[in-house]
C-alpha positions in Angstrom: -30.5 -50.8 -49.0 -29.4 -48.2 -51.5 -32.4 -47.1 -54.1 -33.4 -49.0 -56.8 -30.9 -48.4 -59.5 -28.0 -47.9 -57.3 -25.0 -49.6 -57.2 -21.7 -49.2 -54.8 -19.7 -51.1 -57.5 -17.1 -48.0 -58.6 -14.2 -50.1 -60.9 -16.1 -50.6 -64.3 -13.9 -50.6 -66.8 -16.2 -48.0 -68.7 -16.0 -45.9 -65.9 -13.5 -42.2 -65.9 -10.4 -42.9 -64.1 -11.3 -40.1 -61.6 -14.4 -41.8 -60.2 -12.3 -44.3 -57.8 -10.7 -41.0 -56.0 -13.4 -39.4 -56.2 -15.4 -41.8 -54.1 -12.7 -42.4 -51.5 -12.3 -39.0 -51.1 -15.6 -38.1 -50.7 -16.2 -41.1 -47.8 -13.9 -38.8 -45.6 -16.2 -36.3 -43.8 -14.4 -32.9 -44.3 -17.7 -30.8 -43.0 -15.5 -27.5 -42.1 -16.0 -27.6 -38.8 -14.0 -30.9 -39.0 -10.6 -31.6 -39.3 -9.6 -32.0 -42.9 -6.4 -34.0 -42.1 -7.4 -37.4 -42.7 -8.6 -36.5 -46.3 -4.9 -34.5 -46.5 -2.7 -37.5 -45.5 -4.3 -40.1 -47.8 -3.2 -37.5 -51.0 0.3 -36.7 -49.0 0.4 -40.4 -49.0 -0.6 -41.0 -52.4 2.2 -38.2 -53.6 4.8 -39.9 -51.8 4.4 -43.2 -53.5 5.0 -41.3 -56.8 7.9 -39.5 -55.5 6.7 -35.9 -55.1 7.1 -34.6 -51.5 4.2 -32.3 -50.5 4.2 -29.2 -48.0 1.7 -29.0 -45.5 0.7 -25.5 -44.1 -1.4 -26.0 -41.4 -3.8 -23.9 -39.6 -3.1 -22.1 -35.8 -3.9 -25.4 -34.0 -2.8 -28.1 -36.3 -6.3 -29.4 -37.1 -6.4 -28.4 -40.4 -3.8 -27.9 -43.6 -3.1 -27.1 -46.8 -1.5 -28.6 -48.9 1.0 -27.6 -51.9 3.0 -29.9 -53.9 5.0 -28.9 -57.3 5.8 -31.9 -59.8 8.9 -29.9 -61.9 9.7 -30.0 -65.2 12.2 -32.6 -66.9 15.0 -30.2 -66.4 14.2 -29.9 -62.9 12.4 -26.5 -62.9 9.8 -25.4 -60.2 9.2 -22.2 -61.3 6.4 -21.0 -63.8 3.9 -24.2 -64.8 0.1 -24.5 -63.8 -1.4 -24.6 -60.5 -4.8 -27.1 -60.2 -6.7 -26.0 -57.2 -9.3 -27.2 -55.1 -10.7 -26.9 -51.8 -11.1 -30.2 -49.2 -13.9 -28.8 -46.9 -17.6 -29.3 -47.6 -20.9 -27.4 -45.8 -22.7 -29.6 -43.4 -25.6 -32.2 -44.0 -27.3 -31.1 -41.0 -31.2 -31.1 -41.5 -31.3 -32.0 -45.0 -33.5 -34.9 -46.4 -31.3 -37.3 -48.1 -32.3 -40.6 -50.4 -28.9 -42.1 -49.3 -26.1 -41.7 -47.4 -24.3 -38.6 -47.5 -20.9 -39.9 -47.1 -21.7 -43.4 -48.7 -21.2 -42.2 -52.5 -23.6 -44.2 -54.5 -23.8 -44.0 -58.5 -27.7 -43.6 -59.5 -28.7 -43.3 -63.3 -25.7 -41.8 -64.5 -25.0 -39.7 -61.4 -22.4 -39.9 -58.2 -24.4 -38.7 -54.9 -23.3 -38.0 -52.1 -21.7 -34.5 -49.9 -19.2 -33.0 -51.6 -19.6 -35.2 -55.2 -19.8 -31.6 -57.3 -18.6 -29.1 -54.9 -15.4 -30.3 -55.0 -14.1 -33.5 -55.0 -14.6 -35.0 -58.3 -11.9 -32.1 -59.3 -9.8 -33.2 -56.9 -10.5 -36.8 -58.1 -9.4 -36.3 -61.1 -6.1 -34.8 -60.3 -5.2 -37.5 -57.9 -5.8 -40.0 -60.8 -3.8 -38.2 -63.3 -0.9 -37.8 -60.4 0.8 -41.0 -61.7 1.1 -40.1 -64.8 2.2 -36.5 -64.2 4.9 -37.8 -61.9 6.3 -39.8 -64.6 5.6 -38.2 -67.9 8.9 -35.5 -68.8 7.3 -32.0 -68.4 8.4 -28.4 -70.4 7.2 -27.0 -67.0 6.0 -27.9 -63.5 2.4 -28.5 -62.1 1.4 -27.3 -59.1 -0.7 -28.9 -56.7 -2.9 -26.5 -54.2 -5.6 -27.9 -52.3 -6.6 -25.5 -49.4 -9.3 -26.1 -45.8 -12.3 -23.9 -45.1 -12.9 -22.5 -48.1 -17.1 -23.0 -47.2 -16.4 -20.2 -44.2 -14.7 -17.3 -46.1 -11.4 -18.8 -48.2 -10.2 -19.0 -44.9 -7.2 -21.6 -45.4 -6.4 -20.2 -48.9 -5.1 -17.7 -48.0 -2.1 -18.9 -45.9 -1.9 -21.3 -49.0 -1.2 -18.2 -52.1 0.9 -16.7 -49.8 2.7 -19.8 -49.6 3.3 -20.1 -53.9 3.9 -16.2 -53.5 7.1 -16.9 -51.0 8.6 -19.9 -52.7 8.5 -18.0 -55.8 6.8 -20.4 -57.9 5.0 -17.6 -60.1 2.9 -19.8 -62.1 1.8 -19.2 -65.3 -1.8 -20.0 -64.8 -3.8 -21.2 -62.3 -7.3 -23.3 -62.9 -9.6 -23.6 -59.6 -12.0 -26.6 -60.4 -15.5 -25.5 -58.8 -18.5 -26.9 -60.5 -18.6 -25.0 -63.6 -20.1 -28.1 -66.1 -16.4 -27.5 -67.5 -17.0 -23.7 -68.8 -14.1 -21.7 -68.6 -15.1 -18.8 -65.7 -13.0 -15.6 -66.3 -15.0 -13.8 -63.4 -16.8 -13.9 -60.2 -18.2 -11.6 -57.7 -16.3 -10.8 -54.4 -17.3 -11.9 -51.6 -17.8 -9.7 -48.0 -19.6 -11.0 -45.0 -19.9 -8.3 -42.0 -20.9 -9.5 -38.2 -22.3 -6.5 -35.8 -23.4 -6.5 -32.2 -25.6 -4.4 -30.7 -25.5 -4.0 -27.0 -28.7 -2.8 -25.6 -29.5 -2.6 -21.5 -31.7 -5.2 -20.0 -34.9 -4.4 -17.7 -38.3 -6.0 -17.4 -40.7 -5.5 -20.6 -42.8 -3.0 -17.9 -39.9 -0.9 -17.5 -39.4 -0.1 -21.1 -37.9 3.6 -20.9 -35.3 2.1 -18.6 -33.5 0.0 -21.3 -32.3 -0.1 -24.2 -33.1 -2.2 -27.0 -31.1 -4.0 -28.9 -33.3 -5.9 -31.3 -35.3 -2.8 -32.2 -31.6 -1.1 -32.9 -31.0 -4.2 -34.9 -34.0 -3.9 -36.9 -32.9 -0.5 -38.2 -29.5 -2.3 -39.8 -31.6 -5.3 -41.2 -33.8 -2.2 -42.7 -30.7 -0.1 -43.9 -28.6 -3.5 -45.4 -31.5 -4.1 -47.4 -32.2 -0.3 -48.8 -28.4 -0.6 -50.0 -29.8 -3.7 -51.7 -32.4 -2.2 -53.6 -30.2 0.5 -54.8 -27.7 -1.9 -56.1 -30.7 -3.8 -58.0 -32.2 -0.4 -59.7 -29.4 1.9 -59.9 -26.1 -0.9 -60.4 -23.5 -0.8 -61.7 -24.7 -3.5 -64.0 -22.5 -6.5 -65.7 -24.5 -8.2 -67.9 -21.8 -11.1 -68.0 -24.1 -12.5 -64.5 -27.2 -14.1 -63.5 -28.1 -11.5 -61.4 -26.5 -8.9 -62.6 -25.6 -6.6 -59.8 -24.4 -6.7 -56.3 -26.7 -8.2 -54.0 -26.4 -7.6 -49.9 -28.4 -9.9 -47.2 -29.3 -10.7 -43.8 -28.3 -14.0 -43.1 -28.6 -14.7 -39.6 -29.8 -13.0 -36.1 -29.8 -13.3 -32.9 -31.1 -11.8 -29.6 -32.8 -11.5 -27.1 -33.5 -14.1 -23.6 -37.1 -14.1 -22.5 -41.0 -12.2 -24.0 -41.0 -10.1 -20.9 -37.2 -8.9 -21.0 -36.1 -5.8 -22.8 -32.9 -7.6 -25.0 -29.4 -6.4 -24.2 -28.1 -7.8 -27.2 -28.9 -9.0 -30.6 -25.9 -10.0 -33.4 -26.9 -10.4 -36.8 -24.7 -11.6 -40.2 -24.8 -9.9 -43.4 -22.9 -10.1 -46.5 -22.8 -8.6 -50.1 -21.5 -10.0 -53.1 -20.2 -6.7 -55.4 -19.5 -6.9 -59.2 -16.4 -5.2 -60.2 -17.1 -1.8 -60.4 -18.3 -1.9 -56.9 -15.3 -0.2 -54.5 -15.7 -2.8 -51.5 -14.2 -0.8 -48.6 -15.8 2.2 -50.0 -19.7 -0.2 -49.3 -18.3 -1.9 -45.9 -17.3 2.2 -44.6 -21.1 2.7 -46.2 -22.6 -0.1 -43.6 -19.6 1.1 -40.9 -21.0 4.6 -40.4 -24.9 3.7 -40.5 -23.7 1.0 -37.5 -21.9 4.4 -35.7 -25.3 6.8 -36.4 -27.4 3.9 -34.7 -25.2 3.6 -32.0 -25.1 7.4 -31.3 -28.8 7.0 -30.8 -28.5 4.1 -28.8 -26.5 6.1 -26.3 -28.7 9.1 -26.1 -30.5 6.6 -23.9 -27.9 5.2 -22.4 -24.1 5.9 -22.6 -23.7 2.3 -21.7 -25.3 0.7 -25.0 -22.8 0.6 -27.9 -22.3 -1.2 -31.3 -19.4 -3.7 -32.5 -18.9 -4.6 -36.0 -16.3 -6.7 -37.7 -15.6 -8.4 -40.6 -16.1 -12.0 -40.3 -14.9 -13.4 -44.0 -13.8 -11.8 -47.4 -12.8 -13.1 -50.4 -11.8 -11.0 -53.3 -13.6 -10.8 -56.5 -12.3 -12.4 -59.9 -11.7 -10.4 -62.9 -9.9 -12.2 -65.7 -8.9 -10.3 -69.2 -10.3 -11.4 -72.2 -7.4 -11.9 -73.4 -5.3 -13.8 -71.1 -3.5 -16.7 -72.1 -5.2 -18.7 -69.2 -8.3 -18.4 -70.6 -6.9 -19.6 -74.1 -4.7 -22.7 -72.0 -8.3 -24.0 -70.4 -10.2 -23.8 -73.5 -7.6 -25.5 -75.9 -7.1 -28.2 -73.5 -10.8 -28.9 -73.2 -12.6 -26.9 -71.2 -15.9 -24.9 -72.7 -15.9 -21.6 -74.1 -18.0 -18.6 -72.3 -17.7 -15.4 -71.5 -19.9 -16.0 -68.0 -19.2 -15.3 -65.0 -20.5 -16.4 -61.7 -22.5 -14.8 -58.7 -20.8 -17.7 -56.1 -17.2 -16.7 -54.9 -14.0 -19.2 -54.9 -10.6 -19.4 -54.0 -9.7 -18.0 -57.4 -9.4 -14.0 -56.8 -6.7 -14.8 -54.1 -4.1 -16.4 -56.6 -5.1 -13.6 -59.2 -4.5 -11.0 -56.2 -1.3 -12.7 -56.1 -0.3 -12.1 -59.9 -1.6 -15.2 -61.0 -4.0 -15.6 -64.2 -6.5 -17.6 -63.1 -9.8 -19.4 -64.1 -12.5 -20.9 -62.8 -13.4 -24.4 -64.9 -14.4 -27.8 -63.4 -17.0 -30.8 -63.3 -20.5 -30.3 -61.8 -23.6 -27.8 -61.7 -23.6 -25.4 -59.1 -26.7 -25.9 -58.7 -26.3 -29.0 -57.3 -23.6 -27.9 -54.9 -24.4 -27.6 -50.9 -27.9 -29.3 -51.4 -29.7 -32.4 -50.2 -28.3 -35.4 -52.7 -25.5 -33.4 -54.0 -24.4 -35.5 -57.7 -22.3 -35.2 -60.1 -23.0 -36.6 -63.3 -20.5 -39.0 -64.1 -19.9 -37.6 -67.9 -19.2 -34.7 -66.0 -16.3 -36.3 -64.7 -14.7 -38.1 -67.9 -15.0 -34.5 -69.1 -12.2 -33.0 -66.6 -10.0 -36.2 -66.8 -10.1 -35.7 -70.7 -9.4 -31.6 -70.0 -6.6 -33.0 -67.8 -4.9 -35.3 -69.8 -4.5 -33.0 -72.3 -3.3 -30.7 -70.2 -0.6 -33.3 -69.6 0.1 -33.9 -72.8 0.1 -30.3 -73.8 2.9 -29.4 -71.2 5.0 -32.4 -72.2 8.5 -32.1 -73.2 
């Protein structure tokens, strides 16, 4: 039974025209270690009964896809316009305490829960249900559709995706990705860099110490040294006051290692990432976190030539860093969405079609704070918000 209050009833008249997409497309389960093709061919589908013909880039083994689609301009122009962007994938439920259903989307006192209500597809909601009217309505230039897979493990699929606008020669105009944002206009975010190293130690039995070499105490030193780089970013910067936390922040996530109390681990892996403000040179911090992995391996192999260190980069994502001043940022704000001069510590999709030359901003329904937790919502005003944004959008690129 769903909680008092509840109700699965999603056609009110009162309701924003987004809601109804919203809900179907959150009852697909696109968790990212899922296929996101099911979600993918109910909007091809949905495109093709409004006469605009999609393109589907799909990933290595065909499990996954993008998908781009340009609606032209009256005169038959594909070039220039805006591109609406989203991403179809959403983080896992696993061990998390839900009042309902995760993939049962269930309207509670104002509120749609349910995985993936706020982070993202109310945005993509809301662009389906404006679709038939941007199919049909005479355009001074084209909108582009982008909505890209496994964005939750590194902006994997978006990549493929920008490069994809880049090669057709689209070169948009302006480019709005709709992560939760409560529909503030985001000029910047940090960049995002997430580093995996393994340390391979030599087994023997916990009596034998001086005979191996260990890999979680070699670890440890890493964890140790990740975290100094941390605290020098917190009191030295470089600063942007424009963030929350206004600095670059570097973690251990995740680690790994050894088999058994009484065996000396060959091997431990652990995950870190930083998140850099602006100023921050990237590869000059991951050569930083490179050459402390090659001293501790260096002492590794003073005990044993065997032992060595591997380190790779496991995701990246670029940073955003939109001018004041760019017409993108005026585009989004006259058509609705809310003035600020934030940005945001969480990273998007919206660096890589900026990389690519493309003005871009961050500006869509939802709190972050709601995003990736245990009854995710989106407040349903949230929602009227970006179909209001998007219809006049619409109307502002009419003919």
């Amino acid at each position: 039974m769903p909680p008092e209050g509840a109700t699965r009833e999603m056609t009110r008249p009162t309701q924003p025209a987004g809601l109804d997409w919203t809900t179907r497309l959150m009852e697909i389960d696109t968790t990212s270690r899922d296929s996101n093709l099911p979600l993918i061919d109910l909007v091809a589908a949905h495109l093709r009964e409004h006469g605009v013909e999609p393109v589907l880039i799909t990933n290595d083994d065909g499990t996954k896809a993008n998908l781009l689609a340009t609606i032209p301009a009256a005169d038959g122009t594909t070039t220039g316009g805006v591109v609406l962007s989203g991403h179809t994938d959403v983080v896992p439920v696993d061990g998390q305490d839900w009042a309902s259903e995760p993939f049962v989307p269930e309207i509670r006192d104002g509120r749609l829960y349910g995985r993936g209500s706020c982070d993202m597809k109310a945005f993509i909601g809301s662009v389906m249900a404006t679709v038939p009217a941007l199919s049909t309505t005479p355009l001074r230039e084209p909108v582009h559709l982008a909505l890209s897979y496994d964005e939750e493990v590194g902006c994997v699929g978006a990549v493929s995706l920008v490069d994809a606008i880049v090669e057709r020669g689209l070169r948009p105009r302006a480019c709005i990705v709709g992560e939760p944002t409560s529909m503030r206009v985001i000029r910047g975010h940090k960049s995002l860099t997430m580093l995996q190293v393994t340390f391979h130690g030599v087994a023997a039995h916990s009596s034998r110490t001086p005979f191996g070499v260990n890999a979680i105490e070699y670890a440890a030193q890493l964890v140790r040294f990740v975290r100094g780089v941390a605290d020098g970013f917190r009191t030295d910067g470089p600063f942007d006051e424009h963030y929350d936390v206004p600095f670059t922040t570097a973690t251990v996530n995740q680690i790994e290692g050894g088999i058994a109390v009484n065996t000396v681990p060959a091997e431990c892996s652990l995950t870190f990432e930083f998140r850099a403000v602006g100023a921050v040179d990237v590869d000059a911090t991951v050569e930083t976190f490179r050459a402390e992995a090659r001293r501790i391996e260096a002492e590794m192999r003073r005990e044993n030539p065997d032992a060595r260190v591997e380190v790779s980069i496991g995701a990246q994502a670029p940073g955003l860093e939109t001018a004041d001043d760019e017409d993108a940022i005026d585009l989004v704000t006259r058509v609705g969405g809310e003035a600020s001069t934030e940005k945001v510590a969480y990273g998007t999709e919206a660096g890589l079609f900026q990389r690519a030359g493309i003005p871009t901003v961050v500006c869509g329904p939802g709190d972050i704070a709601q995003a990736h937790a245990p009854d995710e919502f989106v407040a349903i005003e949230q929602i009227e918000r970006c179909d209001t944004l998007l219809a006049n959008l619409l109307s502002h690129l009419s003919a």
